[in-house]
N, C-alpha and C positions, 0 to 999 in steps of 0.2 A: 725494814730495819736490818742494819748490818753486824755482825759481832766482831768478828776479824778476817779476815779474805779467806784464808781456807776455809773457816766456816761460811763465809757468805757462798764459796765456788759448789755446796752441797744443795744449798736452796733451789729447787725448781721452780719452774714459772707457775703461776694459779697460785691455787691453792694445795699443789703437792707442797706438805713440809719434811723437808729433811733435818733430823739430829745426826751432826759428823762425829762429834767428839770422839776420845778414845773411851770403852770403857773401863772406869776403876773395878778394883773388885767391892764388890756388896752390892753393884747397882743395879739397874730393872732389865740389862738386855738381857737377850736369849729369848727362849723357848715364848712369854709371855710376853704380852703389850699391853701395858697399864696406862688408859686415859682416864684424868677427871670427869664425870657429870656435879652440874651443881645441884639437883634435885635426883630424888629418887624415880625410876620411872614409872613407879605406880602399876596400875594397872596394864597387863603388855596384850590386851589383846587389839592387834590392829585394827579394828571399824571402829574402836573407843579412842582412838589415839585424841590429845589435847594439850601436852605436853610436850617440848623440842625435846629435852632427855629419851620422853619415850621413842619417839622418830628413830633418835641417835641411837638404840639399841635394837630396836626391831629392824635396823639397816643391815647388819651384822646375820641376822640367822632369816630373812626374807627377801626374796626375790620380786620385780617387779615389771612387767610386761617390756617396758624399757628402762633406758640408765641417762643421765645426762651425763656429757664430757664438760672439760676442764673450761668447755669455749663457749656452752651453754646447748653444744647442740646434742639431738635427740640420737642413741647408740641404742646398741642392740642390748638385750636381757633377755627374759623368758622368749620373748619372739625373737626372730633373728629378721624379718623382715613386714613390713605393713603398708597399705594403702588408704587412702583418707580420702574423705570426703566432706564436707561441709558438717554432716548430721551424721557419720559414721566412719568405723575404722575397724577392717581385719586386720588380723592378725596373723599370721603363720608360727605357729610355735618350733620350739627347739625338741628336735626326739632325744629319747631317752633322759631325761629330766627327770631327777628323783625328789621327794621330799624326804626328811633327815630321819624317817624312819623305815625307807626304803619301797617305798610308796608309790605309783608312779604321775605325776603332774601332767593335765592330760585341757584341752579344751572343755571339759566340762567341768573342771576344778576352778579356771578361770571364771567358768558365768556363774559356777555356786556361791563363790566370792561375792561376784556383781548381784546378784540377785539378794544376798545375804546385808550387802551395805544398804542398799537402796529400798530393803522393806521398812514400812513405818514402824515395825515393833521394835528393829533394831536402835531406832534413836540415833544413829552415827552422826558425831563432830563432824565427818567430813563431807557429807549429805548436804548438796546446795552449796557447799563452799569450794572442796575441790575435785569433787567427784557430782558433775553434773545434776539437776535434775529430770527426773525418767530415764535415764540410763537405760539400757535394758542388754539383754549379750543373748547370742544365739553360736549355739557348739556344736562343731562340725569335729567329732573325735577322729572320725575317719580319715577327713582331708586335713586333719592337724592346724583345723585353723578355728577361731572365736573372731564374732563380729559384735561389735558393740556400735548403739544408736542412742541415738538421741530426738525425742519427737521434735525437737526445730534445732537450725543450725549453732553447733556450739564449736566455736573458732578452735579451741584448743583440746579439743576431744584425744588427741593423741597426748599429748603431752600432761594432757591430766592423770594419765597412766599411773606417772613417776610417782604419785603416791600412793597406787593401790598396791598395796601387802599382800600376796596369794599367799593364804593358810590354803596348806594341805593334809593330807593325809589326816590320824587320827583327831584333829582340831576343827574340821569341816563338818566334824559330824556330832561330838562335844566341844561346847567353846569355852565350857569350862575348864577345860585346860588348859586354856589362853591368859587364865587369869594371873600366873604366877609363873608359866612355861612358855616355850615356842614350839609352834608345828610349823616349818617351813623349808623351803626348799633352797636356802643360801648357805652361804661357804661356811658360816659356824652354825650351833646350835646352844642354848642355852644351857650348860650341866649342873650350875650350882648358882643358889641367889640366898643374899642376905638384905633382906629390908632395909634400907637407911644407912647400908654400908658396901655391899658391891655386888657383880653381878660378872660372872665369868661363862663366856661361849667356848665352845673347845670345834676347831677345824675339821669339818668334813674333808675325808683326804678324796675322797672321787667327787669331787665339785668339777663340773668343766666345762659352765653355761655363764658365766656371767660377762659384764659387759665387752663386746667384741671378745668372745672366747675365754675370756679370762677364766683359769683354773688354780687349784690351790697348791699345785703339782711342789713351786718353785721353793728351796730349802731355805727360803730365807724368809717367808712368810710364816709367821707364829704360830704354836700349838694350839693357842689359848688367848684370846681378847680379856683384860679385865677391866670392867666397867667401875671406876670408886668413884662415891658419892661422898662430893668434897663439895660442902655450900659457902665456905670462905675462900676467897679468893686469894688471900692472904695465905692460906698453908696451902694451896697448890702452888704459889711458888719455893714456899719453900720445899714444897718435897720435889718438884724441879730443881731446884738447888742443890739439895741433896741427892740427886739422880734415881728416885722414888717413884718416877713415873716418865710414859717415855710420849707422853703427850696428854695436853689441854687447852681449851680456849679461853681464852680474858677479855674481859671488855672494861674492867675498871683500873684503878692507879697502879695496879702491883703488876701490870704489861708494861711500865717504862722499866723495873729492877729485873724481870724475866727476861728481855731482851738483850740487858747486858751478860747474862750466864755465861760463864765456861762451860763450854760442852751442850749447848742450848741455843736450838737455831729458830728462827720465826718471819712468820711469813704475816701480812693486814690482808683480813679479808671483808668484803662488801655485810654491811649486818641491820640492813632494813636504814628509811629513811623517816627522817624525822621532821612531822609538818603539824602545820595547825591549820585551823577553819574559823572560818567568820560565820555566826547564827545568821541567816539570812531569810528568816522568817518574819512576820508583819510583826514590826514596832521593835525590830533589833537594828542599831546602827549600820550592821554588816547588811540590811538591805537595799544598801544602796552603794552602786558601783565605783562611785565617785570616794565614797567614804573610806573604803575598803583599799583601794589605790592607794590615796593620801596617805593614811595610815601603814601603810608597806612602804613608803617613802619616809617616812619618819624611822626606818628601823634601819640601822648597817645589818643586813643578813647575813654577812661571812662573818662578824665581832661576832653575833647571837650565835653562830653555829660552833663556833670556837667554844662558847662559854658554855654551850649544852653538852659538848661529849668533851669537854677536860681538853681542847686541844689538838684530840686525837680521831676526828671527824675529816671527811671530806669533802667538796662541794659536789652538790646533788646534781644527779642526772636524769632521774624519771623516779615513778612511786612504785614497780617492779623489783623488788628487792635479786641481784645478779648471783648467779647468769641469767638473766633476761630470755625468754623468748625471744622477743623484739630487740635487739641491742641498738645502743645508739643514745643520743643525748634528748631532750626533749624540756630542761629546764634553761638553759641559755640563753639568754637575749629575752626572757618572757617572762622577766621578775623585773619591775621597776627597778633603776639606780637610787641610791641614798644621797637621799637631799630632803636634810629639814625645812629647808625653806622655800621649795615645791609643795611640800605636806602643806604648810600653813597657808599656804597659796589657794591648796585645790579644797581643804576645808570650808575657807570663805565662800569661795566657787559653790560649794554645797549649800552653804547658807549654814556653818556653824563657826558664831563670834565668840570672840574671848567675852566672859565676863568678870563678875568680880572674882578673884583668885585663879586668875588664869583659868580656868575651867570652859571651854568652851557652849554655849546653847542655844537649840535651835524649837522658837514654836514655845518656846516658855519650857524646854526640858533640858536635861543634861548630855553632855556624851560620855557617858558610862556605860565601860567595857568591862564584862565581868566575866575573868580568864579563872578556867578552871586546866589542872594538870596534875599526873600521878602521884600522889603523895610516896610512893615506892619508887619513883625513880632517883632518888636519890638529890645529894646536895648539887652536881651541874645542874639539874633541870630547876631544880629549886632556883638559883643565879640567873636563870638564863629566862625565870619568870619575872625573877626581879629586873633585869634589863630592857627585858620587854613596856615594863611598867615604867621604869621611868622614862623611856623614849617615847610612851605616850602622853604620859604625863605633860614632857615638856610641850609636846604639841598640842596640848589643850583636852584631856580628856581625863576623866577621874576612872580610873584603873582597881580595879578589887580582883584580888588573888586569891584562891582558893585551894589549899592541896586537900583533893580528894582520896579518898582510902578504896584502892582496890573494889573491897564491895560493896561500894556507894554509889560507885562512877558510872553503870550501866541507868540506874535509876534518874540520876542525874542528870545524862547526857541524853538519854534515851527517851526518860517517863516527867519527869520535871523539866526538862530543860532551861535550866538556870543560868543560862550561861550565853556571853558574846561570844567570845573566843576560846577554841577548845583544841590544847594539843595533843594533838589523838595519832600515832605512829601507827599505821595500818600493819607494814607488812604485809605484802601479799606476793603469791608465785608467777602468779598469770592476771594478766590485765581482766582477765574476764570479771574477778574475784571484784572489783573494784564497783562495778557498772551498778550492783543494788544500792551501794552506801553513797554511789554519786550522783545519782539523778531517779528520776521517777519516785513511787509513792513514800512520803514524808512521815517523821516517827510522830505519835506513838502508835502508826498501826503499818508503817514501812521501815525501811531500813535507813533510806536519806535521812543522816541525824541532822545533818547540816540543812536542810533544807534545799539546796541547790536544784536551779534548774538555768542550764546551758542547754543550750538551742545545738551550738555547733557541736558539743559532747554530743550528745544525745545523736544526732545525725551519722557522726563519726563511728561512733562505737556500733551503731545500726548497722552499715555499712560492710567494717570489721568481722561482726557475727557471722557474718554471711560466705566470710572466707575461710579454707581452711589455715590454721597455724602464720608459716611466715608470710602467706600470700594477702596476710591484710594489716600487717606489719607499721606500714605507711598510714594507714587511716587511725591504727591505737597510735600511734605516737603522734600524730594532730590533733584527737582524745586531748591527750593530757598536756599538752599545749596551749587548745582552748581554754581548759581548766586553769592554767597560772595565769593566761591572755587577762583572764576576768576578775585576776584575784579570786577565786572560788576555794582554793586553799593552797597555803604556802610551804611549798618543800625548803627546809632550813639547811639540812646538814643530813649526809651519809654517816651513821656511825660505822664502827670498825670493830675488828674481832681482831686479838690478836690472837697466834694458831701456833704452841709451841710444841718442839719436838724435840726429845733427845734419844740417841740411838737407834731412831727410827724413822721411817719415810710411811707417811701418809696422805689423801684425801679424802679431806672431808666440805661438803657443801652444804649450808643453810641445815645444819644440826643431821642432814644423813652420810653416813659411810660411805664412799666405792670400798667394799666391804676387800674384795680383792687386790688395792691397792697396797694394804700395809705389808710393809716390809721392815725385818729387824737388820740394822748395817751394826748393829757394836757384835763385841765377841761374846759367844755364848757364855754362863755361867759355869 
């Protein structure tokens, strides 16, 4: 999105945003950087993280073994260099590394960490999702280096890093402190918090480890981050409007009036992908391949994608929400073309006829699709259930729609599974993330809700495991190839974030900070 040329000439590529304007007087430049959160972030000790808000703050005053760049690829942080191997990865850490109360961050702070997430009493969210399971770390304080394993090979053992949070110093040893503070070794630290209304970090000035060297040295980087917890989206533009704050992210209708801003610059950034699944379990119509086709021919997938994110979606490239490990396309060519009159073709072909009232049946039953989707997602998703319905409809299929509430939907999808068709947005950082919910043991005592079982998945992603990182890059994106080859589940639409800034330059990726990137361009107060 463009504002006026001089503002467009301040926009950086990615996800840097820059606000050019000038500042007025009363507005948010200078000393402080004021972003939106829409939620509170709760609880800050990192092995409970569950929330993006919280990510999006503990980005700010923690460091993290590595950093990703603008381009997805792997930079330096607490280590400044590593070696991988299938089932493990040294480390070599940065000397002289401090934690923010002067503390020193050492190879053993790292594996107290790892040993700390990966005990069963701990319970951590990020346990088997993004921090491996067995892990283990071995701390070599002398040679300044930590090695972490894993008892079989785990493709992305490096790059799982990027979300392990090193508490240090006095927080390694009380984590009760964690609960409302930060112990950690990044460019800010937490000095003041108000529940339900903001959250201010104030700048380490001897920071001088973070990604490719980055330090807090430069006069144009802020005294003080402040976190305001703003849950309508509606008054973060206006207080953009008002020059109230010098950046936020949008994802609903009030990103078209933020774009227009004087003095309000914005960048679209990638914000997970949005698909659904066919139940492919015995005596669900989605078990059968032919069905499952047809009925994806019956649907225009760009109209449906349009109607789901307002417009403001993109067309889908893989279920890796970017920057991708793996880059590259992998939905293209491997989503049937629209044509309803294929669908009613390959129905027949299946052996399901129209009867009375259009409705098609096969075997003395109905073809009844019964689509369940987030009652929270709002009124796009709601239209975009309805369009799906009547493209079935017309094809012959009696369609039931169901907005489910938040705390229903796990019981539902999971423990009853009531459902033909479920649009269920993953979200996930690493392909690996994906491999329980897509194949092997079936719920209600696995993770495959969908029931799926792909031969050439399964094969692929075997394969994949056994590499490290980019070197098996090739076999996950034939993964998830296989995966649409079969109708197994359908990627709709990329939605988007839009990333506003005023009198400030930022990066920010998938809810964390490059902590060291924000920069204030208006004139101080």
């Amino acid at each position: 999105m463009k504002r006026a040329q001089a503002a467009a000439a301040c926009i950086a590529a990615s996800l840097l945003v820059a606000g050019c304007g000038a500042t007025p007087a009363g507005s948010s430049g200078g000393d402080a950087f004021s972003f939106a959160i829409k939620s509170d972030p709760g609880l800050l000790d990192p092995a409970q993280v569950q929330k993006t808000t919280t990510y999006t703050a503990l980005s700010l005053a923690y460091d993290t073994l590595v950093n990703t760049g603008a381009d997805g690829r792997i930079v330096s942080g607490l280590a400044d260099s590593w070696k991988v191997t299938p089932t493990q990865v040294t480390f070599t850490l940065r000397r002289g590394v401090t934690c923010s109360d002067g503390s020193p961050v050492t190879a053993s702070t790292v594996a107290r960490n790892v040993a700390h997430l990966t005990d069963p009493a701990t319970r951590s969210p990020a346990y088997g999702v993004l921090v491996p399971e067995g892990l283990s770390a071995r701390a070599d304080d002398a040679a300044g280096t930590v090695t972490l394993s894993t008892p079989s090979p785990f493709a992305f053992i490096l790059e799982s890093t990027r979300y392990l949070f090193v508490v240090c110093g006095k927080g390694l040893t009380d984590r009760t402190l964690l609960a409302d503070g930060t112990s950690g070794s990044g460019p800010f630290r937490l000095t003041g918090a108000k529940a339900g209304q903001s959250y201010t970090f104030t700048r380490r000035e001897d920071y001088a480890w973070g990604p490719g060297g980055a330090t807090t040295a430069d006069p144009a980087m802020p005294g003080r981050v402040v976190l305001k917890v703003l849950g309508s989206e509606a008054t973060v533009a206006n207080m953009l409007a008002s020059h109230q704050l010098n950046g936020a992210q949008l994802g609903g209708p009030d990103r078209a009036r933020v774009s227009r801003l004087p003095g309000v610059s914005t960048t679209v950034q990638p914000n997970g992908t949005q698909e659904f699944f066919f139940h492919q379990g015995a005596g669900h119509p989605g078990q059968d391949p032919a069905v499952r086709k047809a009925l994806l021919r019956a649907v225009d997938l760009e109209a449906l994608g349009a109607i789901a994110t307002g417009g403001t979606g993109a067309a889908p490239t893989g279920l890796v929400t970017a920057p991708r490990p793996c880059p590259g396309d992998t939905v293209t060519g491997h989503l049937p073309a629209f044509d309803p009159g294929a669908a009613a073709a390959a129905l027949d072909a299946a052996g399901w006829h129209r009867a009375g009232g259009g409705v098609r049946t096969k075997d003395g039953g109905k073809l009844t699709l019964r689509m369940i989707y987030s009652a929270s997602s709002g009124e796009t998703m709601a239209a975009a259930a309805e369009y799906l319905a009547d493209a079935w409809t017309r094809a012959g299929a009696e369609v039931k729609l169901r907005a489910v509430s938040d705390a229903a939907y796990a019981e539902i999808e999971l423990d009853t599974q009531d459902w033909d068709v479920d649009w269920a947005p993953l979200g996930v950082a690493l392909p690996t993330q994906l491999t329980g919910m897509l194949s092997g043991p079936v719920t209600p005592g696995g993770e495959n809700f969908a029931h799926l079982t792909n031969i050439r998945y399964e094969e692929l992603t075997a394969a994949a495991s056994a590499l490290p990182g980019s070197a098996g890059c090739a076999q996950w994106a034939g993964s998830e190839s296989a995966l649409f080859d079969s109708a197994d589940l359908v990627p709709v639409v990329d939605k988007t974030l839009t990333v506003a800034a005023h009198d400030a330059t930022f990066r920010i990726t998938n809810g964390l900070f490059d902590a060291t990137s924000i920069r204030m361009t208006g004139a101080t107060k």
